[in-house]
C-alpha positions as CSV (number, residue, x, y, z in Angstrom):
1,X,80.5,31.7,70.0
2,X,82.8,32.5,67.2
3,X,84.5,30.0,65.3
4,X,87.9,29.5,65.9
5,X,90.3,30.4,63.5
6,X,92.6,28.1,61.0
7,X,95.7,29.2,62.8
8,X,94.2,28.3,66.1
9,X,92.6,24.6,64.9
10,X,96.6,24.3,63.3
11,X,97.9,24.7,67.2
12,X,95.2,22.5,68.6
13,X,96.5,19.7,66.2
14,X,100.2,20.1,66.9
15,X,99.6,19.7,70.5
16,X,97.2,17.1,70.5
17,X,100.2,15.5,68.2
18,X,102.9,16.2,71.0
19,X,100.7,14.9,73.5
20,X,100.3,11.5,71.4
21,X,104.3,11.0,71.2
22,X,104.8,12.1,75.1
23,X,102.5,9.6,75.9
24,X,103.4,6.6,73.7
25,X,107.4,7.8,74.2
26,X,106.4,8.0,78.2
27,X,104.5,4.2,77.6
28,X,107.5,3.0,76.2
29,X,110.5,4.4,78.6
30,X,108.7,3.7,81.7
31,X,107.8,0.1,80.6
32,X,111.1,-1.4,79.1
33,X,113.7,0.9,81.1
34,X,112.4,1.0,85.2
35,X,109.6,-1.1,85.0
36,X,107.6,1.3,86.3
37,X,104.0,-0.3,84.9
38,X,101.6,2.7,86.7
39,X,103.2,5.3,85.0
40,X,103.5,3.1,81.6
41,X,100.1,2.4,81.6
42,X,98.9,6.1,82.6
43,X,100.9,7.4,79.9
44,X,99.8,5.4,76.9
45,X,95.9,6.0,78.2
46,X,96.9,9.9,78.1
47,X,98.4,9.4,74.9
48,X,95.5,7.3,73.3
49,X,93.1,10.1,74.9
50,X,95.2,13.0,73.2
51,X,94.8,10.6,70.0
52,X,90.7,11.1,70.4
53,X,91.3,15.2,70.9
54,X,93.6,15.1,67.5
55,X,90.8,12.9,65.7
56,X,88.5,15.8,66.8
57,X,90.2,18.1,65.6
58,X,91.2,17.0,62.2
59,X,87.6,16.4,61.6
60,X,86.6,19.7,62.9
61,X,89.2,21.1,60.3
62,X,88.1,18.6,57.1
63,X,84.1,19.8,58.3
64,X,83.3,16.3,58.7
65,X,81.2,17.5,61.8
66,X,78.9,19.8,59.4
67,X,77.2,16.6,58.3
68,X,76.4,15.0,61.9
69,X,77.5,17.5,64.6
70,X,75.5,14.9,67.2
71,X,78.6,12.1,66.8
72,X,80.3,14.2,69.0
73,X,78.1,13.9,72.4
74,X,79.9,10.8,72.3
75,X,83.5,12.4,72.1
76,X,82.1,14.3,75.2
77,X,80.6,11.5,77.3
78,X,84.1,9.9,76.8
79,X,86.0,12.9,77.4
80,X,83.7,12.8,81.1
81,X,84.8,9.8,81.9
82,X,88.4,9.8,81.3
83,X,88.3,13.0,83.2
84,X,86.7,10.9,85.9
85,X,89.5,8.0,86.1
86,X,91.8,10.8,86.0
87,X,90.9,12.1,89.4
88,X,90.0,9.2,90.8
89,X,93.5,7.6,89.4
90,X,95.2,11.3,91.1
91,X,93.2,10.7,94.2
92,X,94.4,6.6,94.9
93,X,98.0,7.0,93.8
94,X,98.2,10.2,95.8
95,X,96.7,8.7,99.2
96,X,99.4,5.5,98.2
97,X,102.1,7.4,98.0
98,X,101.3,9.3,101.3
99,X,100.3,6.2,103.0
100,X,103.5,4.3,102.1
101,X,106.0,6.9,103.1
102,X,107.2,7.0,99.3
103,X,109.9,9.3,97.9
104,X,110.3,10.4,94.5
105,X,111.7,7.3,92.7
106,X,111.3,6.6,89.1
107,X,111.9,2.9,89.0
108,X,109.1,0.6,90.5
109,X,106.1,1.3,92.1
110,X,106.8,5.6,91.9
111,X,103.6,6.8,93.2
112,X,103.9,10.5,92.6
113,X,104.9,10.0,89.3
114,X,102.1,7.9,88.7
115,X,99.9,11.1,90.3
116,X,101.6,13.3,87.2
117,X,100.5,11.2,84.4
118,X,96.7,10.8,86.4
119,X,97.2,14.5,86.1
120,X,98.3,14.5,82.0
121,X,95.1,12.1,81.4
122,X,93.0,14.6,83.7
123,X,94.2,17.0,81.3
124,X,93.4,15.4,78.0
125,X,90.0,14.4,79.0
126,X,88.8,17.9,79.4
127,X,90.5,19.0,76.0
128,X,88.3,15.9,74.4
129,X,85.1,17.3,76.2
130,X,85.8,21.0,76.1
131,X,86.7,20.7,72.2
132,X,84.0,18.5,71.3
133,X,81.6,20.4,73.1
134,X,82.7,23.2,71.2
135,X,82.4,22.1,67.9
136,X,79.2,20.4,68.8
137,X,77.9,24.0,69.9
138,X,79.3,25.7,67.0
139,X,77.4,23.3,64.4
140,X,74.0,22.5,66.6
141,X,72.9,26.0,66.3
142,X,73.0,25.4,62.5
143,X,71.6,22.5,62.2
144,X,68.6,23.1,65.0
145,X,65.7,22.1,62.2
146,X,67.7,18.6,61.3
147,X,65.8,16.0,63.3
148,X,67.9,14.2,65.4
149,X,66.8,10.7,65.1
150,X,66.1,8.0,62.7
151,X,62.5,7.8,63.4
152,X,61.8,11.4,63.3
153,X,62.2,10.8,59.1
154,X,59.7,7.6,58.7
155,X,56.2,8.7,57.5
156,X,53.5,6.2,59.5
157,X,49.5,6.4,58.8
């Protein structure tokens, strides 16, 4: 796998940076204007997870992951699970809104909308496990003689 360019890592920043205001903007609006606390709620989760896939990548871009490329299985494990409450999140809200009889409707309990940010949080959990595991991929193949725990470097009779 080739590693992926500065221009590219620069684009991967700027969105993860747009997804961070969208989320926190989407937080905000939802909460104070139509008291609409699904959608707040799943908007400042997708935001906070698009804050993890901008952490990733500014670290990918100052090489922090060189020195311990095996942080990141944990950047993947939680990009699994917020993947997870995604579709399960998409899956509930949808069968509500069905269930219910719901139109669109932006103030309250809006179901639908609800399914969109379940969707946007979907969405950002992949980018934090695709990502991750690529930069873990990228630097494990390197660093395949490091061992990879603590007790593999003690010395016992």
């Amino acid at each position: 796998m080739s590693t992926p360019t500065d221009r590219q890592v620069i684009i991967r920043i700027v969105f993860s940076i747009i997804g961070i205001f969208v989320g926190v903007s989407v937080a905000i609006v939802f909460a104070a204007r139509y008291q609409n606390w699904n959608v707040s709620i799943w908007g400042l989760l997708s935001g906070l997870t698009a804050a993890a896939t901008l952490f990733v990548h500014v670290c990918y871009k100052k090489k922090k992951w060189e020195t311990d490329p095996y942080q990141l299985k944990g950047y993947m494990l939680a990009g699994c699970f917020v993947q997870l409450i995604g579709v399960c999140g998409f899956a509930v809200y949808l069968a509500l809104a069905i269930t219910q009889k719901q139109g669109l409707k932006i103030e309250g309990e809006g179901y639908y909308l609800t399914c969109v940010w379940c969707f946007m949080t979907w969405k950002w959990g992949f980018f934090l496990f695709y990502f991750s595991r690529i930069y873990r991929r990228l630097y494990c193949d390197i660093y395949t003689i490091l061992p990879k725990d603590h007790d593999d470097n003690t010395y016992t009779d």
